[in-house]
SEZAZA-453536 format. One record per residue (C-alpha): residue number from 1; residue in three letters; x, y, z. Coordinates in Angstrom, 2 decimals, m for minus. Layout:
<atoms>
num|residuo|xx|yy|zz
NUM|ALA|X|Y|Z
...
</atoms>
This chain:
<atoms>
num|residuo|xx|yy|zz
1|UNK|8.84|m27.18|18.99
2|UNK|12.33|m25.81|19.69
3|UNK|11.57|m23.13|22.07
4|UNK|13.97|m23.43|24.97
5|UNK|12.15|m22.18|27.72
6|UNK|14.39|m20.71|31.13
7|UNK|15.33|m23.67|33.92
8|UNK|13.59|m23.18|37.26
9|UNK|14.92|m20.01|39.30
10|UNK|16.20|m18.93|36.09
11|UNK|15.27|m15.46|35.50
12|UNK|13.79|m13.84|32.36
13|UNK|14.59|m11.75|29.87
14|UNK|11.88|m8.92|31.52
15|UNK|13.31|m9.53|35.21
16|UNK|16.65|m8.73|34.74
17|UNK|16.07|m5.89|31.85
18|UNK|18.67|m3.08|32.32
19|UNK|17.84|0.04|32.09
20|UNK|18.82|2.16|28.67
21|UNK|21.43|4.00|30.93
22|UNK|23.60|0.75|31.09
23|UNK|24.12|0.49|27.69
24|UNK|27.23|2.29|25.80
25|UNK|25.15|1.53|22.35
26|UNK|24.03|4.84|20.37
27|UNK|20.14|4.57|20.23
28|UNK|20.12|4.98|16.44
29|UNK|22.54|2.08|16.02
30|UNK|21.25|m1.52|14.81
31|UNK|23.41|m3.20|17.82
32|UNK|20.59|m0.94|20.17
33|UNK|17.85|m2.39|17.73
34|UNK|19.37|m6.28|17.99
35|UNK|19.80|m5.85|21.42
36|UNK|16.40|m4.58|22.11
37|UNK|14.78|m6.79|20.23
38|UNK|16.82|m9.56|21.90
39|UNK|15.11|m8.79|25.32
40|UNK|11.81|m9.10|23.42
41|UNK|12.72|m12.37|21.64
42|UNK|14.26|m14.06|24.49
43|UNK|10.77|m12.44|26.93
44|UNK|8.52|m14.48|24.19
45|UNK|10.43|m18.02|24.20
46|UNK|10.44|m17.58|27.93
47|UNK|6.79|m17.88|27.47
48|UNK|5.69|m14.53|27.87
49|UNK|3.95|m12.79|25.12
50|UNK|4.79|m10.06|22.62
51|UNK|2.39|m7.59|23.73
52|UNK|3.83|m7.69|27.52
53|UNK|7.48|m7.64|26.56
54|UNK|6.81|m4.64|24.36
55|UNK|5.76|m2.90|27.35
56|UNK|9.22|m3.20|28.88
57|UNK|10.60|m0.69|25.69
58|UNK|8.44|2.32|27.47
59|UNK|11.46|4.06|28.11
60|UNK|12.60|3.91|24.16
61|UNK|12.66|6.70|22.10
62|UNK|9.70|6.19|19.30
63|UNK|12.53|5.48|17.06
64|UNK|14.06|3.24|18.64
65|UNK|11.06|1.29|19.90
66|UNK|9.85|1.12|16.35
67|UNK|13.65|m0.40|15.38
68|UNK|13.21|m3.62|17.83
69|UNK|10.19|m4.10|16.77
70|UNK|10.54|m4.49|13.03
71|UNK|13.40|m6.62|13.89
72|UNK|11.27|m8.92|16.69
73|UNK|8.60|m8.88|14.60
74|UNK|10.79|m9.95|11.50
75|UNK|12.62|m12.88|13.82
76|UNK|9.80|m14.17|15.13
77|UNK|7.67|m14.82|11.73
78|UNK|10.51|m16.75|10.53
79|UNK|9.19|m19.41|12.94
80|UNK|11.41|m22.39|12.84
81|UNK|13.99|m20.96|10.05
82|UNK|16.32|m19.03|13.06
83|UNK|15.81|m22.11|15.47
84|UNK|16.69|m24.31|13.13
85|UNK|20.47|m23.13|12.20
86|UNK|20.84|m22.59|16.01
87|UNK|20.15|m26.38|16.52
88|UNK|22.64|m27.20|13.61
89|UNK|25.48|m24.54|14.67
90|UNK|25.21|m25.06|18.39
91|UNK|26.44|m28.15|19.89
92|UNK|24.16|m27.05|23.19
93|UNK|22.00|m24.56|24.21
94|UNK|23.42|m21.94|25.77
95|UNK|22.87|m20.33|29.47
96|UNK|21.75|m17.46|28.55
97|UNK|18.83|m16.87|26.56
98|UNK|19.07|m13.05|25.26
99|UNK|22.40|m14.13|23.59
100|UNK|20.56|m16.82|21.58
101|UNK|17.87|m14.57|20.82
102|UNK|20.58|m11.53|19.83
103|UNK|21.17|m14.86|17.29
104|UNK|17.67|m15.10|15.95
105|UNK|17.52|m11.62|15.42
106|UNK|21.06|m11.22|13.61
107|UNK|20.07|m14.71|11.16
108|UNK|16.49|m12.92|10.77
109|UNK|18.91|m9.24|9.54
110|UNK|21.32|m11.32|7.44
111|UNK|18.11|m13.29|5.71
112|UNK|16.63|m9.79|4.43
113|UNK|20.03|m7.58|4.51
114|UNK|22.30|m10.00|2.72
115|UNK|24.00|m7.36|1.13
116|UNK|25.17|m5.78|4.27
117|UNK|26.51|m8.75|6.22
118|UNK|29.77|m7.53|7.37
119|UNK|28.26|m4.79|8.97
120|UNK|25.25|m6.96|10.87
121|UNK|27.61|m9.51|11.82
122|UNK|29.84|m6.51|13.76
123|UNK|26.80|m4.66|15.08
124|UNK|25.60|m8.26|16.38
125|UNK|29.48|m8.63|18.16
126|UNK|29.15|m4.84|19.56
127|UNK|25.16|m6.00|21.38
128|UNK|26.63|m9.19|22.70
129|UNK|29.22|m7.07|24.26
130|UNK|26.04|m5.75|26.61
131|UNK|24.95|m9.28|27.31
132|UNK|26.73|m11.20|30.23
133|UNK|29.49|m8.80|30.51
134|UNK|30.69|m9.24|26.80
135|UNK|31.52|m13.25|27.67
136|UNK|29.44|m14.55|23.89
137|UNK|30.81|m12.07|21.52
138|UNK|33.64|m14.30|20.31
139|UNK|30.65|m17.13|20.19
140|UNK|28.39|m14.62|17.87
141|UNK|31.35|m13.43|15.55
142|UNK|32.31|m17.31|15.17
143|UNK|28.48|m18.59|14.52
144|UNK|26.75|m16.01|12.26
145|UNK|30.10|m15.84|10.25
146|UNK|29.97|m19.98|10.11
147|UNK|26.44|m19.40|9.32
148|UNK|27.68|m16.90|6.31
149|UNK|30.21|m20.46|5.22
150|UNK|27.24|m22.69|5.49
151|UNK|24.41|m21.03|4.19
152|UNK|23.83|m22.45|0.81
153|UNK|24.65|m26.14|2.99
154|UNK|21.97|m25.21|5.78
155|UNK|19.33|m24.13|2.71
156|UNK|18.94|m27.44|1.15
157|UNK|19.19|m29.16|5.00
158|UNK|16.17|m26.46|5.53
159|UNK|13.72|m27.73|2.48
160|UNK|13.49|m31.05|4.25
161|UNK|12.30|m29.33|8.08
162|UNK|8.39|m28.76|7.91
163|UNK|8.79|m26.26|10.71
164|UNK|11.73|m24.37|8.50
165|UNK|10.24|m24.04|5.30
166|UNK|6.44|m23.43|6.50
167|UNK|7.45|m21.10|9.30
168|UNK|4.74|m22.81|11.88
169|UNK|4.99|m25.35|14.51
170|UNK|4.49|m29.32|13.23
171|UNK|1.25|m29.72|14.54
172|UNK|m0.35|m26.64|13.59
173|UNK|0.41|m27.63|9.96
174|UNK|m0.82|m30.98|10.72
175|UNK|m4.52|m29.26|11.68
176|UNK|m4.41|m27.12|8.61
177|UNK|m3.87|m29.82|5.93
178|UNK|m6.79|m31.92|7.61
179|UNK|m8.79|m28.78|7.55
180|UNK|m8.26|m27.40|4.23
181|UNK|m6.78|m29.88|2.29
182|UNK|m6.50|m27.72|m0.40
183|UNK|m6.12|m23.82|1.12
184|UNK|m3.58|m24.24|3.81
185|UNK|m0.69|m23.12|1.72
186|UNK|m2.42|m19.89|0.90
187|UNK|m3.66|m19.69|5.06
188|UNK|0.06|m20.45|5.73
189|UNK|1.50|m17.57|3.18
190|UNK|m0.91|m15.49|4.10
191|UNK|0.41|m16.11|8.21
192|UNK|3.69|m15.39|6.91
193|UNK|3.51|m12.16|5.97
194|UNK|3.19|m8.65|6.72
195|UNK|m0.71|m7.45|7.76
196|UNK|m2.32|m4.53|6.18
197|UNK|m3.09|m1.42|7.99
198|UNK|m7.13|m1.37|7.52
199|UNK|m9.29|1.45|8.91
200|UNK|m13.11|1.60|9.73
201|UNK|m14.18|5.09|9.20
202|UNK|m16.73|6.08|11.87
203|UNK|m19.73|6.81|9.59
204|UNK|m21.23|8.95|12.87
205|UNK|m18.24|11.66|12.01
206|UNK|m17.67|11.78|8.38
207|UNK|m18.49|9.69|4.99
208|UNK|m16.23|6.60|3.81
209|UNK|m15.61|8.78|0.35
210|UNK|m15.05|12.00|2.22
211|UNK|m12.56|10.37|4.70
212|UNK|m10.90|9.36|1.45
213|UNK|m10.51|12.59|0.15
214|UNK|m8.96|13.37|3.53
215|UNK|m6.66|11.07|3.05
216|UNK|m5.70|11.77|m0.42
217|UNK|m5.21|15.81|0.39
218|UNK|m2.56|14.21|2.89
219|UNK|m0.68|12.47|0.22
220|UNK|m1.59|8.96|1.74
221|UNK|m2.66|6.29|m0.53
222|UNK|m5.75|4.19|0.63
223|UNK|m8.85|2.19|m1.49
224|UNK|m12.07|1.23|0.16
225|UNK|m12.85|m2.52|0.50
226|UNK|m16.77|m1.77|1.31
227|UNK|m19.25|m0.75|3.81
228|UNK|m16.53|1.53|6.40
229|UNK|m12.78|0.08|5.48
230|UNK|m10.31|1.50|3.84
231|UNK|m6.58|m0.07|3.56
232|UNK|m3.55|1.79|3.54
233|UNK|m1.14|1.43|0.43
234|UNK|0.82|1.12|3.57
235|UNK|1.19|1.33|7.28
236|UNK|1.44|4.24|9.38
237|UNK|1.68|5.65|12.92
238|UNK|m2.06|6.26|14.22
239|UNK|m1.18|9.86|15.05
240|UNK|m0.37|10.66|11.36
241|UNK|m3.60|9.78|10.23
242|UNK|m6.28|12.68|9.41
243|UNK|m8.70|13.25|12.44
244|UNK|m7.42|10.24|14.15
245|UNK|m7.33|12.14|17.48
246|UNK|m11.02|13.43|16.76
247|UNK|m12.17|10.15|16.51
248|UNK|m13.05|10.02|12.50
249|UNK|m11.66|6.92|12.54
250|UNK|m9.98|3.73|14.00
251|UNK|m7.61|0.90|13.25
252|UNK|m9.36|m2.35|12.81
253|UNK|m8.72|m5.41|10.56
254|UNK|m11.52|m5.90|7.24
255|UNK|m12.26|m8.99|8.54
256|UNK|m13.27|m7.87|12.18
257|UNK|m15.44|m5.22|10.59
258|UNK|m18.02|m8.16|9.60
259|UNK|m18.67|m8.58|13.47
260|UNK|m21.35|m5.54|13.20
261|UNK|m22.18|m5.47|9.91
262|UNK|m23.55|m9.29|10.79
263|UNK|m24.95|m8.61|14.08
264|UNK|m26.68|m5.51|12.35
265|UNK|m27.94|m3.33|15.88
266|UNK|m31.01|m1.62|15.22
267|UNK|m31.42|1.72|17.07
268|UNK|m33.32|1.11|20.51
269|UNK|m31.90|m2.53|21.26
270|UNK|m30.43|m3.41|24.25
271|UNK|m27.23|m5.15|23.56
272|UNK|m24.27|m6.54|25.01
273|UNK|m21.00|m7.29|23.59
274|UNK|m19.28|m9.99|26.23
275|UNK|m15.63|m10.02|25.46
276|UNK|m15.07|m6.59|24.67
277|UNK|m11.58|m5.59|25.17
278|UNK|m9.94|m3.54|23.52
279|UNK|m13.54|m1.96|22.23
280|UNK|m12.93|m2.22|18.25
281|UNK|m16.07|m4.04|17.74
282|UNK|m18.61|m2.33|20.23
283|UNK|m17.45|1.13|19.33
284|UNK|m18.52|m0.29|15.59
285|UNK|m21.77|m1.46|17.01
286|UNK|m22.14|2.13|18.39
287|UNK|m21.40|3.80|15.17
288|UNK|m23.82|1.84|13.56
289|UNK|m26.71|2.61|15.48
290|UNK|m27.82|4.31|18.93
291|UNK|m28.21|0.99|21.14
292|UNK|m27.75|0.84|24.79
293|UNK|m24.96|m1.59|24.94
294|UNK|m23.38|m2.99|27.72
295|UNK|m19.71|m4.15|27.10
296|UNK|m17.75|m6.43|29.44
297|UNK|m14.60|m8.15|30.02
298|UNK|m12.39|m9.83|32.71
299|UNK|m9.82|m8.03|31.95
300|UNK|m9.80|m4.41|34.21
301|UNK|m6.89|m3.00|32.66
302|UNK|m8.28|m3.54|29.37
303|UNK|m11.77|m2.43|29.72
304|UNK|m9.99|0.72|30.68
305|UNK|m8.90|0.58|26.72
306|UNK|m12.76|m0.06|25.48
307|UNK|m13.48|3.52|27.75
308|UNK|m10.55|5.11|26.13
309|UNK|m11.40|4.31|22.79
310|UNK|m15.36|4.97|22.90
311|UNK|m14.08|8.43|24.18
312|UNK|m11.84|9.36|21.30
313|UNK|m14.62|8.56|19.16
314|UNK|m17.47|10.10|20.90
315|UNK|m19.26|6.85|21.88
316|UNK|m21.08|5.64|25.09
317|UNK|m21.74|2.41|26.50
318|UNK|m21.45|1.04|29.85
319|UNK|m18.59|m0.68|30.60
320|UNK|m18.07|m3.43|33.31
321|UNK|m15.15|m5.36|34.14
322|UNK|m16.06|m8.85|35.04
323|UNK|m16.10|m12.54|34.02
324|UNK|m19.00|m12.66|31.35
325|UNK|m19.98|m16.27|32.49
326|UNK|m20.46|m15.12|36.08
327|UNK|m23.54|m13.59|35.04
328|UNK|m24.79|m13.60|38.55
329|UNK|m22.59|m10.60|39.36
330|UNK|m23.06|m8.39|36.56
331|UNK|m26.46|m8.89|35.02
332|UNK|m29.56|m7.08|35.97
333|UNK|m31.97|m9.52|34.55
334|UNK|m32.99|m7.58|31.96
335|UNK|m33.06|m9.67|28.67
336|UNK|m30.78|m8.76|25.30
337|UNK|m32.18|m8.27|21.77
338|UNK|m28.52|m8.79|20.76
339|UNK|m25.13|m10.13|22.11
340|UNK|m21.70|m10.71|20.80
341|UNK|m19.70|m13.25|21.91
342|UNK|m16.34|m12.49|20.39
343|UNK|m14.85|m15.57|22.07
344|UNK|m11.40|m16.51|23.84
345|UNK|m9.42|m18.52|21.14
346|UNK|m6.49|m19.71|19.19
347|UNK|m5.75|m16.77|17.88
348|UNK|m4.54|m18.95|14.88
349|UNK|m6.38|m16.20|12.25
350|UNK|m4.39|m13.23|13.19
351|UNK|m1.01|m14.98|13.47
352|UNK|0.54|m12.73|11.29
353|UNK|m0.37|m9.63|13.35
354|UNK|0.63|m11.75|16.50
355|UNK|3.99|m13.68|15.59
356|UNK|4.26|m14.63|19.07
357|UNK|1.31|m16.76|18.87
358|UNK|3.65|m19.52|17.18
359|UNK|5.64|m20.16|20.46
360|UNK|3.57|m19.54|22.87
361|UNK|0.69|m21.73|21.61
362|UNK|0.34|m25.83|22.56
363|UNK|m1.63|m27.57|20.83
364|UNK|m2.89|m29.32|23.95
365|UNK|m4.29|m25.64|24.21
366|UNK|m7.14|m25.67|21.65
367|UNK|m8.99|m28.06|24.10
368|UNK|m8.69|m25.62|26.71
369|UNK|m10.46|m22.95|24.48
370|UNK|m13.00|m25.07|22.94
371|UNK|m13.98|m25.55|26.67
372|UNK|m14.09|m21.94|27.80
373|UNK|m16.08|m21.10|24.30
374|UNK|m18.83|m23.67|24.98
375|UNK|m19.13|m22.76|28.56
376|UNK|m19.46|m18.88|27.21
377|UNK|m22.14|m19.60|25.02
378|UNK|m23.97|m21.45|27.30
379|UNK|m24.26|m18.81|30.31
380|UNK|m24.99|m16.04|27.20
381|UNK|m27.93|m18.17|25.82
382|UNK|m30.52|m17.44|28.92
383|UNK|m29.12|m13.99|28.88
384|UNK|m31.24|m13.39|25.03
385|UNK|m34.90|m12.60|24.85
386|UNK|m36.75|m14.84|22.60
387|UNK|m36.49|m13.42|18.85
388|UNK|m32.72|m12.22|19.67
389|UNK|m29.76|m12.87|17.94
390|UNK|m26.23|m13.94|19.43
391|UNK|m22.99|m13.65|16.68
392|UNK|m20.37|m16.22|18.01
393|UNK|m16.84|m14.78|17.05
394|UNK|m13.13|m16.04|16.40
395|UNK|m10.33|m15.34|15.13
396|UNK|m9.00|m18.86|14.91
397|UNK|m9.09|m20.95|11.83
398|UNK|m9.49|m24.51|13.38
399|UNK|m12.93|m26.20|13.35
400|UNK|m12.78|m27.10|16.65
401|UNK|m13.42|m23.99|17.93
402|UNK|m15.47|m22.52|14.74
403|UNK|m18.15|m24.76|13.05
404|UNK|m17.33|m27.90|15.32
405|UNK|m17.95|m25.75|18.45
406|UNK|m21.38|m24.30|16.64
407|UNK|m23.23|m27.71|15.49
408|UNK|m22.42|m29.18|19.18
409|UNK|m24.33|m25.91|20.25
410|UNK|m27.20|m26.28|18.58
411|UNK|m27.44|m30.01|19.37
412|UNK|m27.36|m28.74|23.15
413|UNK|m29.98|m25.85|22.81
414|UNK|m32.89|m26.59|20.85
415|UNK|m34.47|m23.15|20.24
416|UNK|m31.14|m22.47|18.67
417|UNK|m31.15|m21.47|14.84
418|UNK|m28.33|m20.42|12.26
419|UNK|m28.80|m17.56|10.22
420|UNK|m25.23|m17.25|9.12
421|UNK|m22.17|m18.62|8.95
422|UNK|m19.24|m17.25|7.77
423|UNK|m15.58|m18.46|7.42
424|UNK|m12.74|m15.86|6.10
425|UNK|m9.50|m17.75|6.04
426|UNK|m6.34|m15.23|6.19
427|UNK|m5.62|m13.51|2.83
428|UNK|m3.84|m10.05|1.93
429|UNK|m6.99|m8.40|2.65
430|UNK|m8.13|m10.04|5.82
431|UNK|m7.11|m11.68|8.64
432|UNK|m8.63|m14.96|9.51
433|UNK|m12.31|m15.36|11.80
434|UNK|m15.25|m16.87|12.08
435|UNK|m18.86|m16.29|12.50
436|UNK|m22.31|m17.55|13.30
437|UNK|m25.17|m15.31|13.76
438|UNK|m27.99|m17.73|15.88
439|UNK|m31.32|m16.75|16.62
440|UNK|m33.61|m17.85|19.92
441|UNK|m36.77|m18.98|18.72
442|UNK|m39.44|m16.70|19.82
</atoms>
């Protein structure tokens, strides 16, 4: 991986952000989107990730906000392709990192904007002239406009880097081809490219085919891909969809939708959904039948988001924030007729939705998760009454932590039993997860 990450003492991108007011840039301009999305860029190879660095653009007009990020989000996909013309066109790294991300960003603009080089190349000059008191502009003119020389030259070099031309790190290839010997170019594509905008209509509120006709009246184009989802011809702002505000309906991947529909709550049950942040799946469970569920997660900040989003859509539950293996402290010993255990992971499903995940990842880190997934199921497991079913969730697609991390379950709990098992690898429709629906024996 080519991810230069800061020295020690070093500070990053985030720490030393100045404030809009600094900059002589017009907000509208694509030098204010490069170097915006610069500060993001440089915050992720730092090792921070995309969704905390995106906080730092709070004081961004909507427009402009929405600017960096198509261009971050753009850069970062092209894992590998950016990093590797910077390793052929630098001779070192350099010491500061927002200038060689103001790089990725302008190679990412000249990749899709060919046509308007000239005038990327100068907005690129006129950002560096906000980073490090103007000191890399001459370096930016003199590399993207070498890079403009070379680019047919750098092309061919490209076909022969695996990191390049697939747009993932080395080793996460090296997992996919011994997983799906014959898929992983499609999983790979499909990680490449842009995510579809998918809604679950809350069937509490309003009928999938009515919600339609909603959306239709409001010139928006949308088809349903069964039971409550619908996907946008293409993506929008929440706030411009029909009734979003009244809770009629919420964003949530096609795939993720299968949590409930598996887990299929019947009215009455007690149920408990362990890793709940940020709610998508137990407000489902709630729409799809009165249970009392409980919904927990370590994360305090975030299980302020599950409460927020049950209250838009005019949903209950209790909601605890707390480590869902330290049973002891939240648990009242009353026993579950159904839990979810939408598990820590990889991540390595949704990459496409979370470009980030390709730097920040280590492969050295799927042991880590494997780990915190068995230990999960195995404080969950005493937790279900006898007859009750648990759905194990990812959104990973490495065996490891999917069918690998199921069968070494089973062998360790006796009274365990599949009922399902279900493997989506990413496509246009879908992100990538996994599922097993067990049942205790009674």
């Amino acid at each position: 991986m080519r991810v230069r990450r800061p020295a020690s003492g070093q500070q990053t991108a985030a720490e030393r952000r100045n404030p809009p007011a600094d900059s002589a840039l017009a907000s509208d301009s694509l030098a204010f989107s490069l170097l915006l999305a610069a500060r993001l860029i440089a915050a992720v190879r730092s090792g921070k990730s995309l969704t905390q660095a995106l906080g730092t653009l709070g004081g961004e007009s909507p427009a402009a906000r929405a600017a960096a990020q198509d261009v971050t989000y753009g850069s970062l996909r092209r894992y590998g392709c950016g990093e590797f013309v910077l390793g052929r066109l630098l001779t070192r790294a350099l010491p500061h990192p927002e200038v060689e991300a103001l790089l990725l960003a302008a190679l990412y603009r000249l990749h899709t904007r060919p046509d308007s080089a000239y005038m990327i190349v100068d907005q690129a000059v006129a950002a560096a002239g906000e980073l490090a008191g103007g000191a890399f502009k001459g370096l930016v003119n003199g590399l993207l406009r070498n890079y403009q020389r070379q680019r047919h030259v750098l092309q061919v070099a490209m076909a022969d880097d695996d990191e390049a031309t697939q747009q993932h790190p080395r080793w996460w290839l090296a997992r996919l081809r011994r997983a799906y010997p014959d898929r992983w170019p499609g999983i790979v594509a499909a990680g490449n490219g842009q995510p579809p905008m998918t809604l679950r209509v809350n069937q509490r509120r309003i009928e999938v085919a009515d919600y339609l006709a909603r959306l239709q009246a409001a010139g928006l184009c949308a088809r349903s891909l069964g039971g409550q989802a619908l996907v946008l011809d293409r993506p929008m702002p929440v706030d411009a969809l029909p009734g979003f505000a009244d809770g009629l309906v919420s964003v949530q991947d096609a795939g993720a939708q299968r949590a409930a529909e598996l887990l299929a709550p019947v009215a009455g049950q007690r149920v408990l959904d362990a890793c709940a942040a940020p709610g998508g799946k137990a407000a489902h469970l709630l729409e799809a039948a009165d249970v009392d569920l409980l919904a927990v997660d370590i994360d305090a900040v975030r299980t302020r988001r599950v409460e927020d989003n049950l209250r838009r859509l005019g949903l209950t539950a209790k909601v605890t924030p707390a480590d869902c293996c330290a049973t002891e402290q939240w648990w009242d010993g009353q026993f579950f007729d159904a839990i979810l255990a939408d598990v820590p992971c990889s991540a390595s499903g949704v990459v496409r939705r979370h470009p980030d995940i390709k730097y920040l990842r280590r492969e050295s880190d799927i042991r880590g998760f494997v780990r915190i997934q068995a230990e999960i199921l195995d404080r969950l497991w005493p937790l279900l009454k006898a007859g009750g079913k648990l759905l194990y969730a990812t959104c990973s697609v490495f065996p490891e932590e999917n069918r690998a991390q199921i069968d070494a379950f089973v062998f360790r709990q006796p009274d365990a039993r599949r009922l399902i098992e279900e493997e989506l690898v990413p496509q246009p429709e879908h992100d990538g997860f996994f599922y097993a629906l067990l049942q205790k024996a009674a």
